[in-house]
SERO-4910 file (N, C-alpha, C, O; in steps of 0.05 Angstrom, whole numbers):
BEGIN
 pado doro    nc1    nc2    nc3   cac1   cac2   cac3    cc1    cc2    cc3    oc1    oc2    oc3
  Unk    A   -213    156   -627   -206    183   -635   -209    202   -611   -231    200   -599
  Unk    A   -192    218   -601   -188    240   -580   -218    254   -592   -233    248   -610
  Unk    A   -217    271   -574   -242    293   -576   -219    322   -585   -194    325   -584
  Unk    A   -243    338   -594   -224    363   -614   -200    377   -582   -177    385   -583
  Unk    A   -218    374   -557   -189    382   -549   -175    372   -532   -155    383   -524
  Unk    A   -181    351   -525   -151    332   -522   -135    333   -549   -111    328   -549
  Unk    A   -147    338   -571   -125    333   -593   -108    359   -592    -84    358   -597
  Unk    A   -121    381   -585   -104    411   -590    -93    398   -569    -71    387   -575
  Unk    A   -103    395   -541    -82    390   -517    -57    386   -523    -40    400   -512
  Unk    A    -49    363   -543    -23    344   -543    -16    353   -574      3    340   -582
  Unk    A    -26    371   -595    -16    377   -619     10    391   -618     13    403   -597
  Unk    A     28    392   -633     53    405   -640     72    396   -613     94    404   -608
  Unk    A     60    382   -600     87    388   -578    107    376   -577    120    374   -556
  Unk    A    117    361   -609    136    357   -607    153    380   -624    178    381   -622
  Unk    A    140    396   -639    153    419   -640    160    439   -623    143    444   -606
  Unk    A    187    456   -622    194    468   -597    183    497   -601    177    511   -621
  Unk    A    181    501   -577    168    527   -561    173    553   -584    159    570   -594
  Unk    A    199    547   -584    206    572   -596    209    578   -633    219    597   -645
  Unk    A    193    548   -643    199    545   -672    170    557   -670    172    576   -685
  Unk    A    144    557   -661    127    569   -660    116    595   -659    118    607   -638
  Unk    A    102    607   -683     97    630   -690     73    640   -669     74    662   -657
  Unk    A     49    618   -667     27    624   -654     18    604   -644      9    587   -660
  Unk    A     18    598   -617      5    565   -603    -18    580   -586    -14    596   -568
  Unk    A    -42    574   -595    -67    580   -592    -79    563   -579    -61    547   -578
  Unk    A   -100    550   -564   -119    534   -561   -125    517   -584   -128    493   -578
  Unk    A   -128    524   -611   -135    514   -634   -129    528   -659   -143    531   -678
  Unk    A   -110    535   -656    -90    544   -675    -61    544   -678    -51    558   -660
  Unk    A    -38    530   -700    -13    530   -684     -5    542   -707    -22    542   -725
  Unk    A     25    555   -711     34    558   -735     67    568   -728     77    581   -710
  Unk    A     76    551   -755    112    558   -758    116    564   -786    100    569   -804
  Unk    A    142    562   -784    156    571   -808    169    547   -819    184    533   -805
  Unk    A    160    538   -854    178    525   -860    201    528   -873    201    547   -888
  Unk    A    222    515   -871    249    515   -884    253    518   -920    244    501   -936
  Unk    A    266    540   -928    270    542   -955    273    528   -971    260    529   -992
  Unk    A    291    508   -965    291    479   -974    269    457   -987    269    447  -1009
  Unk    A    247    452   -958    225    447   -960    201    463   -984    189    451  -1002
  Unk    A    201    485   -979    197    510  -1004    195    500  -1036    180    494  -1054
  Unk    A    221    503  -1029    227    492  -1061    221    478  -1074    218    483  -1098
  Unk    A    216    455  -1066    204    424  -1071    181    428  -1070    171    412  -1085
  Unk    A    162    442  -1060    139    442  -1058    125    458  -1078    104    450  -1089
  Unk    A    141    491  -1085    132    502  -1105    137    483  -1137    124    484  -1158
  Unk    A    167    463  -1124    169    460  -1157    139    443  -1170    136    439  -1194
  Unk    A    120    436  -1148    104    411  -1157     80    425  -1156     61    419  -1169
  Unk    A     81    447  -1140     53    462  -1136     57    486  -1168     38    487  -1183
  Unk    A     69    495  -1171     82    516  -1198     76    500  -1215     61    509  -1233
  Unk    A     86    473  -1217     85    458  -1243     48    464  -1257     39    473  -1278
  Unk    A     38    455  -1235      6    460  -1235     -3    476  -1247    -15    474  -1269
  Unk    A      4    500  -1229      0    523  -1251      4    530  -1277    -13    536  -1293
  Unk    A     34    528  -1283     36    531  -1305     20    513  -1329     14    523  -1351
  Unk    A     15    486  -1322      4    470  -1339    -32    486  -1342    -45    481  -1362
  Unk    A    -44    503  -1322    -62    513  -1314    -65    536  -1343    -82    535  -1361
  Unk    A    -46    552  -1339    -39    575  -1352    -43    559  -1380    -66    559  -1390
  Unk    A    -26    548  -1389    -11    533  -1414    -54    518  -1432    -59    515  -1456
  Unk    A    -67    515  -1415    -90    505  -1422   -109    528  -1426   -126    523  -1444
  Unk    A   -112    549  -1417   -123    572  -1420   -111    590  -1436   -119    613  -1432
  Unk    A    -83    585  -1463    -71    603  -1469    -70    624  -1455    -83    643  -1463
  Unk    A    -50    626  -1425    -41    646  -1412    -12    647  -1412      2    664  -1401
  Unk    A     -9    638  -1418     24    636  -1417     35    663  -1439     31    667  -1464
  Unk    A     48    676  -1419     62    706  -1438     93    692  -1457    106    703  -1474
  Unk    A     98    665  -1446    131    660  -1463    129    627  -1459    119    616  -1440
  Unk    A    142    610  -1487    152    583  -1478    173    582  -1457    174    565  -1440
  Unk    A    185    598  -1460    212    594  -1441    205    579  -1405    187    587  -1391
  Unk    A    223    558  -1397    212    564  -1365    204    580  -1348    204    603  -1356
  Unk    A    196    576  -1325    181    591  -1307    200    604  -1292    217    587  -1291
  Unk    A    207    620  -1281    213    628  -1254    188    641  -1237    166    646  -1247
  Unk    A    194    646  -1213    172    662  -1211    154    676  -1205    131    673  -1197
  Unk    A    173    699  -1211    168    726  -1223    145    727  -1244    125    742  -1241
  Unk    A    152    702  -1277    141    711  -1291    117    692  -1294     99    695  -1310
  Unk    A    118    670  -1273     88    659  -1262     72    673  -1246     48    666  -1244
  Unk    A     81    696  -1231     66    705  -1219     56    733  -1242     33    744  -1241
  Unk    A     79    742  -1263     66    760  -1277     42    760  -1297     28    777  -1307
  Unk    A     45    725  -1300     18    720  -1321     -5    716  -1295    -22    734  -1293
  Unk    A     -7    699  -1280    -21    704  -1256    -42    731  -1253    -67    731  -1250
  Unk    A    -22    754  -1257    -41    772  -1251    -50    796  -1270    -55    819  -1265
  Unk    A    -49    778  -1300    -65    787  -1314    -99    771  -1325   -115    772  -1343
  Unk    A    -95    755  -1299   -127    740  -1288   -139    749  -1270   -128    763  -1254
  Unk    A   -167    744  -1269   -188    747  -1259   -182    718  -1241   -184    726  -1218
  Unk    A   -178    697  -1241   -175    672  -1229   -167    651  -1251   -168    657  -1275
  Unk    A   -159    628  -1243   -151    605  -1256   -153    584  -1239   -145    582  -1216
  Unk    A   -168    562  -1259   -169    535  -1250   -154    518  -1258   -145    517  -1281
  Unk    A   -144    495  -1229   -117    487  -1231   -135    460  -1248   -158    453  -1245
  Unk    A   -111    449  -1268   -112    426  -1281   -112    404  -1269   -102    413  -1249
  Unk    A   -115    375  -1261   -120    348  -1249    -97    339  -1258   -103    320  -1274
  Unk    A    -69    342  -1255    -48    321  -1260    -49    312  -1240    -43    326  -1221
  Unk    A    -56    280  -1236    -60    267  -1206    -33    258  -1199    -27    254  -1175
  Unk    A    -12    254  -1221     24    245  -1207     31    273  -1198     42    269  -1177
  Unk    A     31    295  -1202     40    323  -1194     31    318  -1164     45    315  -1144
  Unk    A      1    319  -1166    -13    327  -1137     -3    308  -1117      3    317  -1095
  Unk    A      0    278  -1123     11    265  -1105     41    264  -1101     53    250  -1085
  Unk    A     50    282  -1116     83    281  -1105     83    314  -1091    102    325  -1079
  Unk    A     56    326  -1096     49    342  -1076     44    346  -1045     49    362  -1026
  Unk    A     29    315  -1056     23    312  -1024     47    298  -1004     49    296   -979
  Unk    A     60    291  -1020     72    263  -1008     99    287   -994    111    281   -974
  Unk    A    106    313  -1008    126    328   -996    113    335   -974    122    326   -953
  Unk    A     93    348   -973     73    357   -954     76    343   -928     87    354   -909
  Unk    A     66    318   -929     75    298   -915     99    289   -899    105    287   -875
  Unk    A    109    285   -918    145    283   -905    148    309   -884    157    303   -862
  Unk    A    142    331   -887    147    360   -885    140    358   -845    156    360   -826
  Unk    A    111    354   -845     98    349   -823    102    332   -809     99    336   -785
  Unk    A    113    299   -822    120    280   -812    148    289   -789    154    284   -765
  Unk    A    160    303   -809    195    299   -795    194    320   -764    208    323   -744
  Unk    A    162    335   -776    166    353   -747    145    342   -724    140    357   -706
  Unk    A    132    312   -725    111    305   -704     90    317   -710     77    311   -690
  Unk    A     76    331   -723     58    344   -728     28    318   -736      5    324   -731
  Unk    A     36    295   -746     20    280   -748     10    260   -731     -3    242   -741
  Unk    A     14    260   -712      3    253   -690    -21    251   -687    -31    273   -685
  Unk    A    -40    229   -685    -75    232   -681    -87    239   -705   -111    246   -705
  Unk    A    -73    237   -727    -86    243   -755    -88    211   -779    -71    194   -784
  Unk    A   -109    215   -786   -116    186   -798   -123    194   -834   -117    180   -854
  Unk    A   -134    217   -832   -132    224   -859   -129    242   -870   -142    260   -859
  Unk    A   -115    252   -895   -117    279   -914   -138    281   -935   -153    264   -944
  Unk    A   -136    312   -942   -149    311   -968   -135    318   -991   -116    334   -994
  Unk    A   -149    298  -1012   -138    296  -1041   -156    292  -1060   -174    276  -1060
  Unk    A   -149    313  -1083   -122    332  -1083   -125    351  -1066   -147    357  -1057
  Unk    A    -99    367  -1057   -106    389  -1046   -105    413  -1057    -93    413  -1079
  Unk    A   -112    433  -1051   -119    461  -1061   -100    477  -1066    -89    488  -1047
  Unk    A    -92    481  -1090    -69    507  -1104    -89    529  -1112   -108    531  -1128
  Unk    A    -73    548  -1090    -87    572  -1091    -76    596  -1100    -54    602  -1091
  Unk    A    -90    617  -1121    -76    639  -1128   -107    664  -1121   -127    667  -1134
  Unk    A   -102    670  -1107   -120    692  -1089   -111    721  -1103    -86    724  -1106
  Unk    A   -125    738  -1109   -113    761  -1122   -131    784  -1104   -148    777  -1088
  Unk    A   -124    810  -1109   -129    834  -1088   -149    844  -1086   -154    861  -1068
  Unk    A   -171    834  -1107   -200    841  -1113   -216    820  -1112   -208    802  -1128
  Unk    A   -232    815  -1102   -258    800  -1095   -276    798  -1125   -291    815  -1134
  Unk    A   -268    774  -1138   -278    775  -1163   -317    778  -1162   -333    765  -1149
  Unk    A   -321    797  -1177   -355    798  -1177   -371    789  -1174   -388    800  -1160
  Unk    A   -377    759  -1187   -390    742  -1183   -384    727  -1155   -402    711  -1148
  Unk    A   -364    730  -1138   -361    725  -1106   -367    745  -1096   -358    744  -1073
  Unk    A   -380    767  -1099   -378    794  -1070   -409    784  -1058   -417    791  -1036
  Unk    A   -428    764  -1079   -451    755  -1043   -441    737  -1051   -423    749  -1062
  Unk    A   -436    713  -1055   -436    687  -1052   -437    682  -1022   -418    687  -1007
  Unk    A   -460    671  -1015   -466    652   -988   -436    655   -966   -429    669   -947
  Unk    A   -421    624   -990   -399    623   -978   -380    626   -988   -365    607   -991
  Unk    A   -373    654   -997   -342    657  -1000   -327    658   -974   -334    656   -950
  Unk    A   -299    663   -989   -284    655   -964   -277    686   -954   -261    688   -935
  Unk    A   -288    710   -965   -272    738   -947   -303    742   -927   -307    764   -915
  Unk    A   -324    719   -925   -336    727   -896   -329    716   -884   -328    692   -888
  Unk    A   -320    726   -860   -319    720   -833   -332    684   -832   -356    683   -839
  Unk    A   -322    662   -825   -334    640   -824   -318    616   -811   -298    620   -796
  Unk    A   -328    595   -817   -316    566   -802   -329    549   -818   -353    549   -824
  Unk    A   -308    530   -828   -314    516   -848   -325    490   -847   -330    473   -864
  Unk    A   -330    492   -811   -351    476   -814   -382    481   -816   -399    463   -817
  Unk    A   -386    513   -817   -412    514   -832   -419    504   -851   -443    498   -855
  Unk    A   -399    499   -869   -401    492   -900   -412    467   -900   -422    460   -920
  Unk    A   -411    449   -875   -406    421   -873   -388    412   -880   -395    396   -897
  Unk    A   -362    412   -877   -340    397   -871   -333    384   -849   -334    391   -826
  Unk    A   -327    365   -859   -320    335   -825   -317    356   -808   -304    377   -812
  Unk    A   -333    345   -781   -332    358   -751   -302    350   -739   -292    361   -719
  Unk    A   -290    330   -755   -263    321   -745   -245    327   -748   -225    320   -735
  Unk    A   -248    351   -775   -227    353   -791   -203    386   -775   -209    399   -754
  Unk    A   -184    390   -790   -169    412   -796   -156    418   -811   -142    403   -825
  Unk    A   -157    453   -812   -147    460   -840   -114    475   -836   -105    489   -819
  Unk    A   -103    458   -866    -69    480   -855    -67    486   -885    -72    473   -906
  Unk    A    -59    508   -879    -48    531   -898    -16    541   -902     -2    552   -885
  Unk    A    -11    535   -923     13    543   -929     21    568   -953     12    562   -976
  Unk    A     33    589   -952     36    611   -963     62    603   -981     83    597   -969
  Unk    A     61    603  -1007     79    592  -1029     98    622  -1035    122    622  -1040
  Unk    A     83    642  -1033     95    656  -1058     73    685  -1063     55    687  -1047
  Unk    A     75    700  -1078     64    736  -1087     66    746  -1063     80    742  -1043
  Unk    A     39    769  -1075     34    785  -1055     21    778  -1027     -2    786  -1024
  Unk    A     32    764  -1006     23    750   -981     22    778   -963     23    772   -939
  Unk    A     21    794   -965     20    824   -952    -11    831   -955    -25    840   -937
  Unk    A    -19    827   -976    -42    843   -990    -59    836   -992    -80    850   -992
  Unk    A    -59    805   -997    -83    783   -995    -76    745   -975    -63    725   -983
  Unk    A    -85    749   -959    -79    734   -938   -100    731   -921   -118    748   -923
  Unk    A   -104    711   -902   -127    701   -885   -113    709   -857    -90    711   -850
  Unk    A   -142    712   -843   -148    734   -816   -155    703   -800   -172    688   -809
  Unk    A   -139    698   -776   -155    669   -756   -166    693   -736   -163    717   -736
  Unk    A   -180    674   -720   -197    694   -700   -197    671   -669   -203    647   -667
  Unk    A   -191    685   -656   -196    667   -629   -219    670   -611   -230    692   -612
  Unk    A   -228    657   -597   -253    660   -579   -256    643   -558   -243    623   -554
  Unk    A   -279    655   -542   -272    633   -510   -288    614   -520   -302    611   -540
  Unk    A   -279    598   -492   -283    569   -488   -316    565   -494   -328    550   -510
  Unk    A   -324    581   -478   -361    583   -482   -369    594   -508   -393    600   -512
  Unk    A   -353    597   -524   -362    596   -559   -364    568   -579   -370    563   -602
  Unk    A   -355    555   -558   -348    534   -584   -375    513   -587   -381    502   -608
  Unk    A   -387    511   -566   -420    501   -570   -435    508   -598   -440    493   -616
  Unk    A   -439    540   -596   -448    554   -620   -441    538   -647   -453    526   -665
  Unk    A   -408    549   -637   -391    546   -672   -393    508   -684   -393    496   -706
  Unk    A   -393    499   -655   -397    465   -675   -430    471   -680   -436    472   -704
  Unk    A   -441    473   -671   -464    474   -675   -486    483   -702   -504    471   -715
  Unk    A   -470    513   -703   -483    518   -732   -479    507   -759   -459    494   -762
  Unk    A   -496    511   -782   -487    507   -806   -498    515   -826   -516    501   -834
  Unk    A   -493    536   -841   -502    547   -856   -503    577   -877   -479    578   -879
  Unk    A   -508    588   -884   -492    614   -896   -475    634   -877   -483    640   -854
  Unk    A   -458    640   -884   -433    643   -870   -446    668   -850   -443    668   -826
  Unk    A   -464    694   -868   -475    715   -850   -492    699   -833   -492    706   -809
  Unk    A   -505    682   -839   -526    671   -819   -517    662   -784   -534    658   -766
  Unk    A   -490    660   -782   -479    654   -757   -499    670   -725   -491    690   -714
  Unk    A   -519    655   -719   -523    666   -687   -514    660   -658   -529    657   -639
  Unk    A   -489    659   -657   -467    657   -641   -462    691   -641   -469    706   -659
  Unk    A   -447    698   -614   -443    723   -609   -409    725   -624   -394    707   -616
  Unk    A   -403    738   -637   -384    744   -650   -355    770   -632   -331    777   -630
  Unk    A   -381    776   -624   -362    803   -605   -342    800   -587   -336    819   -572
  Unk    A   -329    776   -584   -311    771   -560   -291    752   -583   -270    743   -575
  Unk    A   -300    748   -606   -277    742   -627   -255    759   -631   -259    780   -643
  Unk    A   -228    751   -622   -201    765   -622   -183    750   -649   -183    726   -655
  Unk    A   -167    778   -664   -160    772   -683   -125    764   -677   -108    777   -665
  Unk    A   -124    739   -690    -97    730   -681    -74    742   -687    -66    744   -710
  Unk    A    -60    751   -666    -36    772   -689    -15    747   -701      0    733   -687
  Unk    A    -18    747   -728      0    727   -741      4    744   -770    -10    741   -789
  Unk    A     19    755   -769     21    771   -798     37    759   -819     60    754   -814
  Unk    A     27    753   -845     31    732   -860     55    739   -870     60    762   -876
  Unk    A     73    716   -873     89    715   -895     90    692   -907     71    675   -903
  Unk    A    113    686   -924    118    669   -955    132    653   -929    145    661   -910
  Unk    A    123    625   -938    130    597   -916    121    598   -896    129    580   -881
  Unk    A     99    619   -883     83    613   -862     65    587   -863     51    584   -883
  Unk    A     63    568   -844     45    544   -848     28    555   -815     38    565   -795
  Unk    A     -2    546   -823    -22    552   -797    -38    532   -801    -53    529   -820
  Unk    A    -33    513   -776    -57    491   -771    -76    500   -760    -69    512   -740
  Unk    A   -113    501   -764   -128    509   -744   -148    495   -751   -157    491   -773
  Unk    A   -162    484   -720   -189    475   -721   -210    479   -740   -216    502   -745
  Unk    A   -220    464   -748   -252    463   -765   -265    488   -755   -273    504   -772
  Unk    A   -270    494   -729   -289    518   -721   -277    539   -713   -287    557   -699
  Unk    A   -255    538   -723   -245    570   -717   -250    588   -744   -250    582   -768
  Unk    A   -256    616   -725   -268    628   -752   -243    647   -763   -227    659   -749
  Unk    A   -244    645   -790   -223    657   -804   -240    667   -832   -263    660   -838
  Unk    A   -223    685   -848   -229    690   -865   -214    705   -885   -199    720   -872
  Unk    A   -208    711   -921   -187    716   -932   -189    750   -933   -211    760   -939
  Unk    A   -173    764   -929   -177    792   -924   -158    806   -950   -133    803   -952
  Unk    A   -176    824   -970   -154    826  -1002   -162    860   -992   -181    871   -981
  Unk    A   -141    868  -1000   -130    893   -990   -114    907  -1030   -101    927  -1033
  Unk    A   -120    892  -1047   -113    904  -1066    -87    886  -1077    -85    862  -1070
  Unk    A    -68    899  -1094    -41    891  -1095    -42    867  -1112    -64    864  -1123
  Unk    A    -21    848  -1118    -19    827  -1137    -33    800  -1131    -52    799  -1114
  Unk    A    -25    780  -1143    -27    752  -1124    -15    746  -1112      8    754  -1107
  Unk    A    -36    722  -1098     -8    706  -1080    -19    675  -1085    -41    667  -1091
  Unk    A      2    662  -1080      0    632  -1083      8    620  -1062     30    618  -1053
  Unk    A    -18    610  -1050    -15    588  -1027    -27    565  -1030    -47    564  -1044
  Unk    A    -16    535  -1014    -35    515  -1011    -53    506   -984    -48    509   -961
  Unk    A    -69    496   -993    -91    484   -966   -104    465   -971   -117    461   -991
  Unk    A   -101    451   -950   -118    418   -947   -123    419   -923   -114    437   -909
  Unk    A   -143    396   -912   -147    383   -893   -139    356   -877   -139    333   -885
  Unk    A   -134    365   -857   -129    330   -841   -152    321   -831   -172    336   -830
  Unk    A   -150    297   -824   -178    291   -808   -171    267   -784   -154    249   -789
  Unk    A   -188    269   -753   -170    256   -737   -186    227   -745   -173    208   -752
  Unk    A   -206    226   -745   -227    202   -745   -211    184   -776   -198    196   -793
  Unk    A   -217    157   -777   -219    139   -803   -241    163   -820   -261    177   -816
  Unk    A   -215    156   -844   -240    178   -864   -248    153   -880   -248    165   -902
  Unk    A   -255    127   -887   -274    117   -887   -301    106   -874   -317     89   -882
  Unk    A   -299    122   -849   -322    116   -823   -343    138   -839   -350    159   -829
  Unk    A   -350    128   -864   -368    155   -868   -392    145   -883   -388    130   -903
  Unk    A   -419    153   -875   -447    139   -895   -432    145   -920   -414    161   -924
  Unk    A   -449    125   -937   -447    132   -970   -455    152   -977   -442    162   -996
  Unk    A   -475    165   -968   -484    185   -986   -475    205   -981   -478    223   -997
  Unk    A   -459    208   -958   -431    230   -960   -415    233   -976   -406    253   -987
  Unk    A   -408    203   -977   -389    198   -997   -375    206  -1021   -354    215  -1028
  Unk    A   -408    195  -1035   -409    219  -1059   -426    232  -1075   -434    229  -1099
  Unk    A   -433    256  -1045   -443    274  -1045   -433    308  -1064   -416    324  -1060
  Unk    A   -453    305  -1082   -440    336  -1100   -425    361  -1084   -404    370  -1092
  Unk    A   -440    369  -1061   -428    374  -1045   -407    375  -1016   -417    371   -994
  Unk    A   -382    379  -1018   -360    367  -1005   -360    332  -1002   -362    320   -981
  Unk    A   -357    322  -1026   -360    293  -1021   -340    283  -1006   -318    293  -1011
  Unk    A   -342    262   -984   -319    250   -964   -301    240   -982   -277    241   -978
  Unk    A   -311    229  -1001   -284    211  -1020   -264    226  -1024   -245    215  -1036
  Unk    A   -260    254  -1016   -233    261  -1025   -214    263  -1000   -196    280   -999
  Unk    A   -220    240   -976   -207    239   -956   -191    212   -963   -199    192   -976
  Unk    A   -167    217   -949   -154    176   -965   -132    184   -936   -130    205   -924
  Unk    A   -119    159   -932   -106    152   -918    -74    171   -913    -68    185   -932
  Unk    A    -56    172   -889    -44    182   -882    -28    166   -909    -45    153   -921
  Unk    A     -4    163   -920     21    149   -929     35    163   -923     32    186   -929
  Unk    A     61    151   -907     81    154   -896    107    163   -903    125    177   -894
  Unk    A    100    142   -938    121    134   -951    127    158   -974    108    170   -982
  Unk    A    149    162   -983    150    186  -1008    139    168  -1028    143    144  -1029
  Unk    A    121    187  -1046    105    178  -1065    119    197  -1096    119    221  -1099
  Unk    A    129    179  -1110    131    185  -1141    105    192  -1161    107    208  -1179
  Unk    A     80    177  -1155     63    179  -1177     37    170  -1165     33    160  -1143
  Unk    A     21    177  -1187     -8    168  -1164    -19    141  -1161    -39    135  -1147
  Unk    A      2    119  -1179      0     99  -1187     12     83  -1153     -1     68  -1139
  Unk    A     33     91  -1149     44     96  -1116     13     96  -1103      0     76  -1098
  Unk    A      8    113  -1101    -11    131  -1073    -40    105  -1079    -53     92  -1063
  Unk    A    -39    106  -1099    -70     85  -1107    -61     51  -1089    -73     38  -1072
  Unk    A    -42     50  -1099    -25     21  -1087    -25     16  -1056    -34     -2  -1042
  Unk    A    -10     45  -1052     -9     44  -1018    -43     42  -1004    -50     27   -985
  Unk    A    -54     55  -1012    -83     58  -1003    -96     38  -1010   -107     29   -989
  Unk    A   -103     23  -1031   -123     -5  -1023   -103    -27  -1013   -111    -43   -996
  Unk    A    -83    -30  -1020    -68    -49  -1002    -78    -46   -971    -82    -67   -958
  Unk    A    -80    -24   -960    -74    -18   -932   -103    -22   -922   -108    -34   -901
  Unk    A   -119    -14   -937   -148    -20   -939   -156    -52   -942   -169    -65   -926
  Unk    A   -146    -60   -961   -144    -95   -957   -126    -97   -934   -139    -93   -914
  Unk    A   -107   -100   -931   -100   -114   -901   -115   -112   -877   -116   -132   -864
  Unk    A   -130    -86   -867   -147    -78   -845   -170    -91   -854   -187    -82   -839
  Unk    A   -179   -103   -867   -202   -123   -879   -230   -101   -883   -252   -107   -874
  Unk    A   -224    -76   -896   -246    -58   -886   -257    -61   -929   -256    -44   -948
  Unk    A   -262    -81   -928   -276    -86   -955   -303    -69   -966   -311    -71   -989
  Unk    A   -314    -54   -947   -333    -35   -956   -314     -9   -974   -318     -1   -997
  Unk    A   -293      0   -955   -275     24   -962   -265     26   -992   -265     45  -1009
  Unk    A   -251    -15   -993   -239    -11  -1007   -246     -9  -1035   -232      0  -1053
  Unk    A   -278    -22  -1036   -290    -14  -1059   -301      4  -1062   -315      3  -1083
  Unk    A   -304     22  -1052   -315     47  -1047   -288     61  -1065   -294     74  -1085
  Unk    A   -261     60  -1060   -236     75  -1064   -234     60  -1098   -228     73  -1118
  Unk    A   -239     32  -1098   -238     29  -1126   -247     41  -1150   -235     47  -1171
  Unk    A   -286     44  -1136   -301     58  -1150   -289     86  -1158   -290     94  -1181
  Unk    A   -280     98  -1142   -276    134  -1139   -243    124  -1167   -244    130  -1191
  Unk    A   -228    115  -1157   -211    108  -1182   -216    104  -1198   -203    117  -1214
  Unk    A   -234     89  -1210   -249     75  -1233   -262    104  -1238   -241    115  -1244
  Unk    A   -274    117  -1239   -288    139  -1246   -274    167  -1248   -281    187  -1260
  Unk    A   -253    163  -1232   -245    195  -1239   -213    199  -1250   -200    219  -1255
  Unk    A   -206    174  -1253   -176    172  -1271   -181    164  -1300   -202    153  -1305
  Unk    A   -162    170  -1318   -167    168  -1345   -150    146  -1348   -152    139  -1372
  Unk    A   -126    125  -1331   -110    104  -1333   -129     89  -1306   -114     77  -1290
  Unk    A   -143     89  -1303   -155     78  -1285   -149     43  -1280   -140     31  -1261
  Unk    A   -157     35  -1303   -161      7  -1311   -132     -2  -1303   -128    -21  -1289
  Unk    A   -107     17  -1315    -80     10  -1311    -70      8  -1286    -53     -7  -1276
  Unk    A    -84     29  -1273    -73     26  -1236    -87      8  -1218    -80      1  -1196
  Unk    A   -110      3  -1235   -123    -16  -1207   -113    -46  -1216   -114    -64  -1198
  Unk    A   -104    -52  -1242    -85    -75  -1252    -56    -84  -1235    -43   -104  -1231
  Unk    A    -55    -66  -1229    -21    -57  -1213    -26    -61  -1181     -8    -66  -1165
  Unk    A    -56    -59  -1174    -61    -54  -1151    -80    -77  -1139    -98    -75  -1122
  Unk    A    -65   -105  -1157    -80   -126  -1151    -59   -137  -1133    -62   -158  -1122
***
């Protein structure tokens, strides 16, 4: 595995100069294609709505457009997205393709799954204004303890991306000691902060931003409606190079890191297949029962996919 910056060194460069919004030291970001968009809301929306549809939120049977997904949206306080694991993996698997076709995956061994559908609204819900670690302090998510290997990308789906949107922050070279270093409530940071520069990247709908584990960022709500974006992590290291008790740990457990797949994925029945196969062939027989177990326990067809996945 490269070190975090030989990896920025050689990241995006096969994307061109000028498709690039912001090439940072440890931050990159472009614009994706409408096209791409579409496909992605239809699987990330689906979510929601099934979200909505379980919480009786839904204002009409009729389909979604959305306008009127974002109008039930923001007669919430927040909503938690539902576990359809074939949605999320035909989530991921666009995701994928997406980054694939532009070189972006380069030096990357794993994602996280599922990943995060997000509807952020303009007010800092109450029970978050101390929370330790919310996400509108100022922070780096690897205080939280998140893999030292990892990075996070963000993609902006849809609302109000004007009003509620995340702030990256840049800093010198002689900061980054500190920032791997610390870990722990987000105010608690004793690293000098004052030479942190705010990135001018002003959000819009199809903005995508890759950035390092220790760059500090944070979500800045300014009022106004929702907005709907997604975010996951890559990771450069084997995300089975990890003790057990990380594993599955209550807090950020590693098991929700799994292998790159290449391939377009239909269902999670797919994604389960590709992954201990690939895990049996590399003969890494600790992983692969480790990946069994986490299947066996957190799918409700469980028994049916690991049958399939003999």
């Amino acid at each position: 595995m490269k070190s975090r910056s030989e990896y920025w060194e050689n990241a995006y460069r096969a994307v061109p100069e000028s498709a690039l919004l912001y090439d940072g030291p440890y931050i990159k970001s472009l614009m994706f294609e409408e096209d791409e968009l579409e496909g992605i809301r239809e699987e990330a929306y689906g979510i929601i709505e099934k979200s909505l549809e379980v919480v009786g939120a839904r204002s009409s049977t009729e389909p979604y457009d959305e306008a009127a997904l974002l109008h039930d949206l923001n007669q919430l306080d927040r909503i938690y997205m539902v576990r359809d694991w074939d949605v999320f993996a035909r989530l991921e698997s666009r995701l994928i393709q997406s980054m694939k076709k532009r070189g972006i995956l380069e030096g990357i061994s794993g994602m996280e799954f599922p990943m995060n559908i997000r509807v952020m609204h303009g007010k800092i819900p109450p029970d978050s204004v101390n929370f330790a670690l919310a996400s509108h302090h100022l922070h780096s998510d690897l205080w939280a303890d998140e893999p030292e290997d990892s990075l996070i990308n963000l993609l902006y789906l849809g609302g109000d991306v004007s009003s509620t949107y995340c702030e990256f922050y840049d800093f010198p070279q002689g900061e980054v000691a500190s920032l791997e270093a610390y870990r722990g409530p987000y105010s608690g940071y004793d690293g000098s902060q004052a030479n942190f520069t705010l990135v001018p990247l002003p959000p819009a709908v199809g903005q995508f931003a890759a950035f390092d584990i220790i760059v500090p960022h944070k979500t800045t709500r300014l009022g106004g409606a929702a907005r709907i974006s997604i975010d996951f992590r890559l990771r450069r290291d084997d995300p089975y190079c990890s003790d057990s008790e990380a594993w599955n740990r209550e807090h950020i457990p590693l098991s929700r890191y799994w292998l790159i797949n290449p391939d377009e994925v239909s269902c999670f029945a797919e994604k389960c297949r590709y992954e201990l196969g690939r895990l049996k062939q590399e003969g890494d027989e600790a992983g692969y029962e480790a990946r069994r177990a986490w299947i066996q326990e957190h799918t409700p067809d469980a028994e049916k996919i690991l049958r399939e996945c003999v």
